[in-house]
C-alpha positions in Angstrom: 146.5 200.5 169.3 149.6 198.6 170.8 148.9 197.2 174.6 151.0 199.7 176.8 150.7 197.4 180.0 150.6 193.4 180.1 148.5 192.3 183.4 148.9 189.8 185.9 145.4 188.9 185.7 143.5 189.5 182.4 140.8 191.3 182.5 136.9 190.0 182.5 135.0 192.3 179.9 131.8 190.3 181.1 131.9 192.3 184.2 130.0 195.4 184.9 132.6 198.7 184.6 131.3 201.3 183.1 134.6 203.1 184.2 136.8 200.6 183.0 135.1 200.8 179.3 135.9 204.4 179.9 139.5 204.4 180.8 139.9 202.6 178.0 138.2 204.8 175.9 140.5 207.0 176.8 143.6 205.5 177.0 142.9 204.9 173.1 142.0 208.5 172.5 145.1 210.3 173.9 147.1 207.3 171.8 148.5 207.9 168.5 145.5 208.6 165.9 144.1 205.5 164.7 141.3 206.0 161.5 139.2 203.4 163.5 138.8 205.6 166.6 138.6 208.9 165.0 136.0 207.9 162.1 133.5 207.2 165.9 134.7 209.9 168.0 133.4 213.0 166.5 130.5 211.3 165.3 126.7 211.4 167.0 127.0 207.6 167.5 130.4 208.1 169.8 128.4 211.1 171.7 125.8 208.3 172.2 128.0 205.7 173.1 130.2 208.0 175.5 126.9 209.3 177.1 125.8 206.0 177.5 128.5 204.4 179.4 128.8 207.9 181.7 124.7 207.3 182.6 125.6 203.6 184.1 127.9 205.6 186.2 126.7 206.4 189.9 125.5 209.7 190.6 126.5 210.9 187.0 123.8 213.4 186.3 125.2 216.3 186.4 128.2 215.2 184.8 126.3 213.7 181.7 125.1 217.2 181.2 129.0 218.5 181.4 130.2 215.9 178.8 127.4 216.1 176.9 128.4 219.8 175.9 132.1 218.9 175.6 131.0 216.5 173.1 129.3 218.5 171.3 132.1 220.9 171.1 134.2 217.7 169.9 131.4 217.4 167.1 131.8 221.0 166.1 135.7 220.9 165.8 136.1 217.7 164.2 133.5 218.5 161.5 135.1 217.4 158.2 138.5 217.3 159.2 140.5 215.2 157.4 142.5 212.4 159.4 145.8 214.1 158.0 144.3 217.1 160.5 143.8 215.3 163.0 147.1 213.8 163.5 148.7 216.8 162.8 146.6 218.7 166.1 148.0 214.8 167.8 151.6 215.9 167.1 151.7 219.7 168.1 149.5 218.9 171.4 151.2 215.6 172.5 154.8 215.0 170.5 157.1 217.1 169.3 154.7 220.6 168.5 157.3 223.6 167.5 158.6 225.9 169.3 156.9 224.0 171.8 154.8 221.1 172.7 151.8 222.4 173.4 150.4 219.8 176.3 152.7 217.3 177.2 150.8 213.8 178.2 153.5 212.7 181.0 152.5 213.1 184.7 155.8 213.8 186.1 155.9 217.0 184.1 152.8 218.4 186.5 153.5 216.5 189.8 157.0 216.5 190.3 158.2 219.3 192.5 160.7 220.5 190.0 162.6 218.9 187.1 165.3 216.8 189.1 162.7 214.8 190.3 160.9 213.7 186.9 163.0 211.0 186.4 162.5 210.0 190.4 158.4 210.5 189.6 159.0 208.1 186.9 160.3 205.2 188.5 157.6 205.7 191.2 154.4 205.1 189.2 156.5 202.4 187.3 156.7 200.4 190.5 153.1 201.6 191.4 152.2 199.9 188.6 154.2 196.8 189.5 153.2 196.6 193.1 149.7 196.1 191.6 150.3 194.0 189.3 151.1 195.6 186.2 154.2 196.1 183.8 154.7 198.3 180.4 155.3 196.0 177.7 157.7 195.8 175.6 156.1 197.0 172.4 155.1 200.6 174.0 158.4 203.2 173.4 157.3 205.9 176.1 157.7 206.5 179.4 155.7 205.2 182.2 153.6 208.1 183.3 152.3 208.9 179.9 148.7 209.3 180.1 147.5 206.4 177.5 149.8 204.3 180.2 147.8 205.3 183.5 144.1 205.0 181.7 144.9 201.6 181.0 146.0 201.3 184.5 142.7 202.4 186.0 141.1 200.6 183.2 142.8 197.4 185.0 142.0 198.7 188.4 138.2 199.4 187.6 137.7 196.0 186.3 139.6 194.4 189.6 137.1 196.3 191.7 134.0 194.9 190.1 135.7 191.5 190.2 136.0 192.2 193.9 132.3 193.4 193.9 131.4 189.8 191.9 133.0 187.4 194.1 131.8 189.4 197.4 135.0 190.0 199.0 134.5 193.4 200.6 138.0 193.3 202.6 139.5 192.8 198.7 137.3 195.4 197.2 138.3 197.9 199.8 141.9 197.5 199.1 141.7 197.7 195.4 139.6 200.7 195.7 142.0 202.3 198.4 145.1 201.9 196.0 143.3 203.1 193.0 142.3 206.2 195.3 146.1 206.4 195.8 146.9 206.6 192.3 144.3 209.1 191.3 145.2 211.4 194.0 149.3 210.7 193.7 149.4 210.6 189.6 146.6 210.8 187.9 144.4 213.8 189.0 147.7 215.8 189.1 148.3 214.5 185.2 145.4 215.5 184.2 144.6 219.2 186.0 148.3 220.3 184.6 147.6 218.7 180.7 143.9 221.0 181.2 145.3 224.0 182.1 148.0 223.2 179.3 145.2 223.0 176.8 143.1 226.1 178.2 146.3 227.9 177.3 145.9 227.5 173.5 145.0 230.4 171.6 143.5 228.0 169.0 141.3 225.4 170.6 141.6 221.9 168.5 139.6 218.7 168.7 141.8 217.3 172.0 140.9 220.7 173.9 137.4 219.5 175.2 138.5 215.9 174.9 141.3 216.8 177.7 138.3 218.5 179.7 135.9 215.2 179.3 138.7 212.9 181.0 139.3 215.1 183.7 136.1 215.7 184.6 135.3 212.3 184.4 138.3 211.2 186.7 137.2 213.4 189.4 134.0 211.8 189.3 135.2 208.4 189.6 137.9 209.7 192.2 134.8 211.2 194.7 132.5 207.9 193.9 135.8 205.9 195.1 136.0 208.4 198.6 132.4 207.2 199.4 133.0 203.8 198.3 136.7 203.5 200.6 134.2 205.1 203.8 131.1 202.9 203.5 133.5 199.5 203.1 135.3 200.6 206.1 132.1 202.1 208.1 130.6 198.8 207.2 133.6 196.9 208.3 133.9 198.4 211.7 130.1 197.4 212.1 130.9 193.6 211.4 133.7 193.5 213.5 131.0 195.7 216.4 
């Protein structure tokens, strides 16, 4: 997969994020089909490495058990498909499908009040991105608010809040966490309720159907665990300060 985002600080991977190994598993999921992630995915070893990392999450029982049946769903419609198939379902859902594309993967398509404002939706993630530290690279030919661009953005952000969480900084970690809120709830909750009603719209269901389900459900999650984070940083910082 080519890097859609370059970083102003690389990321640790010897840190503990369980939803940064998962924004990345996703950014590389709604990317262009690559035989190394699709031989895993459908598989019972990418069930049991997708379960795996959702368990480390906090307060993630009840969304194992969600996931868990999407997954199996996954399993079911990936079962000897070819990888010929697979991009094919890639195409139709996310590229150029005919007469239509089925679920487009840009954000500004589902938050933007009306179409004269993609382009102004665009720029506004784009220097989102950059405010934080973070510019699309060269090598990546789409547009800003594709999906596979904003899971690698949280991926990024998820990291910088367990380095936060290592170093002890809670003023830091309250900030990172408070503009990663802003981005889910600006972009990419709004990006990802639009592309799964798009996808529950499909006569046929395909392989990306309960994928699409899994990372929204999953965003949500991490959005609510981030609301309770934001409020015991800042209940915790008005008691220092008392």
């Amino acid at each position: 997969m080519v890097a859609t985002t370059s970083v102003s600080r690389e990321i640790d991977k010897g840190l503990e994020s369980p939803a940064g190994e998962l924004f990345h598993f996703f950014s590389s999921a709604f990317y262009y089909p690559e035989e190394s992630i699709w031989g895993w995915l459908p598989s019972s070893q990418g069930k049991h490495d997708l379960l795996g990392t959702l368990g480390r999450l906090a307060g993630s029982d009840g969304l194992v058990a969600t996931v868990q049946l999407l997954m199996d769903e996954v399993a079911v419609l990936g079962q000897d498909l070819s990888f010929e198939t697979i991009e094919a379902a890639y195409i139709a859902m996310f590229a150029c499908g005919y007469p239509r594309v089925l679920c487009p993967p840009y954000g500004s398509l589902y938050t933007a009040p009306d179409e004269d404002k993609r382009l102004e939706g665009m720029i506004a993630v784009k220097t989102f991105y950059e405010a934080c530290g973070v510019v699309i690279t060269d090598n990546f030919r789409d547009l800003p608010d594709h999906v596979c661009v904003e899971f690698e953005f949280l991926q990024y952000m998820a990291y910088e809040i367990a380095r936060t969480q290592a170093s002890g900084d809670s003023g830091l970690e309250r900030i990172v966490a408070r503009h990663t809120l802003d981005f889910l709830d600006q972009y990419a909750v709004g990006l990802l309720d639009g592309m799964s009603k798009a996808a529950a719209g499909i006569a046929t269901r395909n392989i990306y159907c309960p994928l699409i389900e899994v990372a929204a459900s999953v965003t949500k999650h991490y959005r609510d665990s981030l609301i309770i984070l934001v409020n015991d940083l800042a209940d915790s910082a008005e008691g220092d300060e008392a």
